[in-house]
N, C-alpha and C positions, 0 to 999 in steps of 0.2 A: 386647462385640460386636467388638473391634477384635482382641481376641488371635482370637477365631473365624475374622474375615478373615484373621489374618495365616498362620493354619493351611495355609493355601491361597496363601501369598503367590507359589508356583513357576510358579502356574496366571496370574497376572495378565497382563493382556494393557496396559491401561490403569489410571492410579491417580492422583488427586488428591488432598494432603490441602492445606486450608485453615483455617490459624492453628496457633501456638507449640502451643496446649496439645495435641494431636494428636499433635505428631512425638515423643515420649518412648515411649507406647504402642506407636508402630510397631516389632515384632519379626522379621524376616524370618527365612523357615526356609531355611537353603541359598543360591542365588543367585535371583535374579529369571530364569531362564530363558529365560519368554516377554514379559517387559516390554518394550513398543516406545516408548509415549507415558508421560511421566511431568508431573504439573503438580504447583509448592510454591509455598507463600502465605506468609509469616511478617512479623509484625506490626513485629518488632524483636530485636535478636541475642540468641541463646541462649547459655546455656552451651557446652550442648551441640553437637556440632559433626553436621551431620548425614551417616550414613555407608550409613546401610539400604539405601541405591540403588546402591553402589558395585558391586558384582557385575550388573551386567543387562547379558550378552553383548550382546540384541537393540533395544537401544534407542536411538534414535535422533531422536525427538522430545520435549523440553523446553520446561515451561514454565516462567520463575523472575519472581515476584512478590514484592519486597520480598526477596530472596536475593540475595546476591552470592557471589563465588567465593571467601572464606575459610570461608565458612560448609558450604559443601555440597561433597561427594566424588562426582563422578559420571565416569563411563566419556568423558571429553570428548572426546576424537580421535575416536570413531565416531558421535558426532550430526551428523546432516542438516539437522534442522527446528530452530531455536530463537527461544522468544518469550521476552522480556526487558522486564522493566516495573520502575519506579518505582526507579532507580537513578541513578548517577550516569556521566559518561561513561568517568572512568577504571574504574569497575568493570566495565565491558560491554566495554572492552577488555583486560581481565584476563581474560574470558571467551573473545572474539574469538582471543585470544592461544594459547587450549587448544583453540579449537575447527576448525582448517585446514579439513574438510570438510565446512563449514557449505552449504545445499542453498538453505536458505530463511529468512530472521530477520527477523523482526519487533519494535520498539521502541516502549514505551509511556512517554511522560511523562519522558523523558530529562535528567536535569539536569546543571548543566557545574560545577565544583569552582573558584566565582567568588574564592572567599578565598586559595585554594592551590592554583589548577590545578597539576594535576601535568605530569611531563612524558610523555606517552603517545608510546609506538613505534606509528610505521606499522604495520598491515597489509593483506596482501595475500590476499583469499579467493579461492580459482581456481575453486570450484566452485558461489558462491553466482550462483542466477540469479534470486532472488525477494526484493526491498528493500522493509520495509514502513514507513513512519514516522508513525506513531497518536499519537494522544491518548487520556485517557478520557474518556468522554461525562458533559457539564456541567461540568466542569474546566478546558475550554479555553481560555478567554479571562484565568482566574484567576490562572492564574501562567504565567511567562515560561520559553518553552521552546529547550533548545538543541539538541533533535538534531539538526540540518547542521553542528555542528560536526565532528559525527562524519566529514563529508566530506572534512574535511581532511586525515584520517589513515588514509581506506581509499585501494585499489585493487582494483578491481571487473571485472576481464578479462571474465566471462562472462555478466554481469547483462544479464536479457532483462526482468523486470516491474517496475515500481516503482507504489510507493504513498506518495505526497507530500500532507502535511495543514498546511496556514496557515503558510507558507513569506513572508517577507519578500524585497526585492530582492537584498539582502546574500545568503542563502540559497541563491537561483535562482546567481549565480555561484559557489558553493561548487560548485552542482549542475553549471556546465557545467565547471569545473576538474576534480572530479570525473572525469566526461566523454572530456574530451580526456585528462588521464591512463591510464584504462582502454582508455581503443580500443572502449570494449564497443555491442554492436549493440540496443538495447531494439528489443519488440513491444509492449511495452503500456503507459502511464500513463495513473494515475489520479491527478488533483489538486481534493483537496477544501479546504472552504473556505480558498478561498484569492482574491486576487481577479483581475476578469478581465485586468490588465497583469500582476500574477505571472505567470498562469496564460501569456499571451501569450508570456513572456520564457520561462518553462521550454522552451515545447512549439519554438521556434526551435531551427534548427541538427538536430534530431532529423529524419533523414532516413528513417530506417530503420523508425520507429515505424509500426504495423496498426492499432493500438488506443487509442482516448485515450476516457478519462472522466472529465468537468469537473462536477463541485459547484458555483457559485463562494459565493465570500464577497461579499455583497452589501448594504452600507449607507448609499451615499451616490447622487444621480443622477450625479457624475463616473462611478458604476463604472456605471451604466448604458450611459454612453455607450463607455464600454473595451468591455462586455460585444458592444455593436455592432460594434465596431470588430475586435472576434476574429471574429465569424460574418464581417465583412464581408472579414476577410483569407483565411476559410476561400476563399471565392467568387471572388475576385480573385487571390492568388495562389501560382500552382503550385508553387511551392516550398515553402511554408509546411507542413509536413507530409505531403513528395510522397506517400508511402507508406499515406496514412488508408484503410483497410475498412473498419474500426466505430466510429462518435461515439453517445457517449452524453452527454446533457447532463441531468443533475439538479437539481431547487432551482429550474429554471429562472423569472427575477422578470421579464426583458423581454420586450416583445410580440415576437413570430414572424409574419410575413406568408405567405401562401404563395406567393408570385413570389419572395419574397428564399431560401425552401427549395430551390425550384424551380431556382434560378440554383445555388446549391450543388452540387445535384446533378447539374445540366449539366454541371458544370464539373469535378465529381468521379467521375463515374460515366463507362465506355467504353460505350458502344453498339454494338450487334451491325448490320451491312451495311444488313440494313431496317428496323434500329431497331423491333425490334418486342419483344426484348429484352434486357435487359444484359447485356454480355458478363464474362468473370470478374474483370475488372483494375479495379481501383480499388475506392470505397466499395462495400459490397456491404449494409452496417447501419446505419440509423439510428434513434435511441431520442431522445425528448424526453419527459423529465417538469415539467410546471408544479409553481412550489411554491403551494400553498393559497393561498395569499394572492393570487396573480394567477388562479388556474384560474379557463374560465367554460368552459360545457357546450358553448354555444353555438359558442365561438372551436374544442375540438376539432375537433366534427363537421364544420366549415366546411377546417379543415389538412386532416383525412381525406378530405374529398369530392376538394377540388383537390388531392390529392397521390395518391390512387388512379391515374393511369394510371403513376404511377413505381413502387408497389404492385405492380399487376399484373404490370410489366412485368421483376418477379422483384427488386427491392431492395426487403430488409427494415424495413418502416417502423413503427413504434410511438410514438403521441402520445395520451400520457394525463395525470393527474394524480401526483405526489408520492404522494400518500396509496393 
């Protein structure tokens, strides 16, 4: 089956192979042509060095799972998109190093080289605007993860989105050095489990941000009481993320009043001369999802009844369940 594919290899468009025993078979006739998105999986080092992708003028999206840059030959200076998993830091910056026109990277499960940190060089991506830093799911609590350290060693001039997952205190200032290094303007964060004083200490100082979507991490009632303490600075003060359009809040574990939304959104929303409705500036979206364990039917319908005339009055409102 695979020399059949490979007959046709000039034709690909997209191609993944996952695990060692795969990549020997793979024969490529000519160059990759039309290959744009490519994804590899490998278990652990091969002999073999892999080379089959080296020709693909058109490609521009990679995925490397368990691959590091000795192992694989690819067209690096013209990728855009790249996801990066289950690696160590110095290796993703052997990557970082080929890759100057990176668009959009994504990092899974990042580990730091605690025996023999190496010495990793700075760099600088001018063209990356989309930061993603995951985990895999059921893994996470299991072992100790280091990507922010990778903070220490970029500079991010043009980063507009990020996606931040169970960030410690330490972290959050990696985040804002980070930051103040790049000059760079975000619209959007997302910070998932994580809890609601992280989540508080990240989204500071961000002036510039449209978009924020909060998960949090939530296990003891101290972070009940943070997780208050963030809606109530939402409400209170205008500095604190002057710039919000759209909150999305997920997982969400504490009760929600509807006078305490209500005040939010007074406070966040412009109103048009007869107040009859919202004018364009400010919050224009709000999304709340209960996590299961707190939903009750009853508590929706009751948000929705009393929050319908801000509904109506053209701000997008969505309050449902998790599930």
């Amino acid at each position: 089956m695979m020399s059949t594919l490979c007959e046709h290899s000039s034709r690909w468009r997209s191609f993944s192979v996952w695990g060692n025993q795969w990549l020997p078979s793979i024969q490529v006739q000519g160059n990759l042509a039309s290959l744009k998105k490519l994804a590899v999986q490998a278990c652990s080092p091969d002999s073999r060095w892999i080379i089959q992708f080296q020709e693909a003028p058109r490609l521009l999206e990679v995925e490397l799972h368990g691959v590091t840059r000795q192992w694989i030959s690819l067209p690096w200076i013209q990728l855009t998109h790249l996801t990066f998993a289950s690696a160590s830091v110095s290796n993703l910056f052997e990557v970082i190093h080929s890759t100057p026109n990176l668009e959009v990277l994504v990092v899974f499960m990042l580990r730091y080289d605690h025996w023999d940190p190496p010495q990793i060089n700075d760099a600088t991506l001018r063209h990356l605007h989309t930061l993603k830093l995951d985990h895999v799911d059921g893994v996470l609590h299991l072992h100790h993860r280091d990507d922010a350290v990778i903070f220490d060693h970029l500079t991010l001039p043009a980063l507009k989105n990020i996606h931040l997952t169970t960030w410690s205190d330490d972290d959050i200032l990696r985040f804002h050095r980070l930051s103040t290094r790049s000059s760079f303007s975000l619209q959007s964060i997302r910070l998932v489990e994580m809890t609601p004083k992280a989540a508080t200490a990240c989204l500071r100082s961000l002036s510039s941000v449209e978009e924020v979507e909060i998960r949090p991490w939530m296990d003891s009632s101290d972070q009940a009481l943070e997780l208050n303490a963030l809606i109530d600075l939402l409400r209170t003060d205008p500095e604190f993320v002057p710039s919000l359009r759209r909150l999305t809040l997920r997982e969400w574990r504490a009760p929600v009043s509807p006078s305490l939304l209500a005040e939010i959104f007074t406070a966040r929303c412009q109103w048009s001369q007869d107040e009859s409705e919202l004018a364009t500036k400010k919050l224009v979206s709000f999304r709340l999802f209960f996590a299961p364990s707190v939903m009750r039917v009853d508590l929706l319908e009751e948000l929705r009844d009393q929050l319908r005339p801000w509904s109506d009055a053209g701000l997008e409102i969505v309050i449902d369940s998790a599930t």
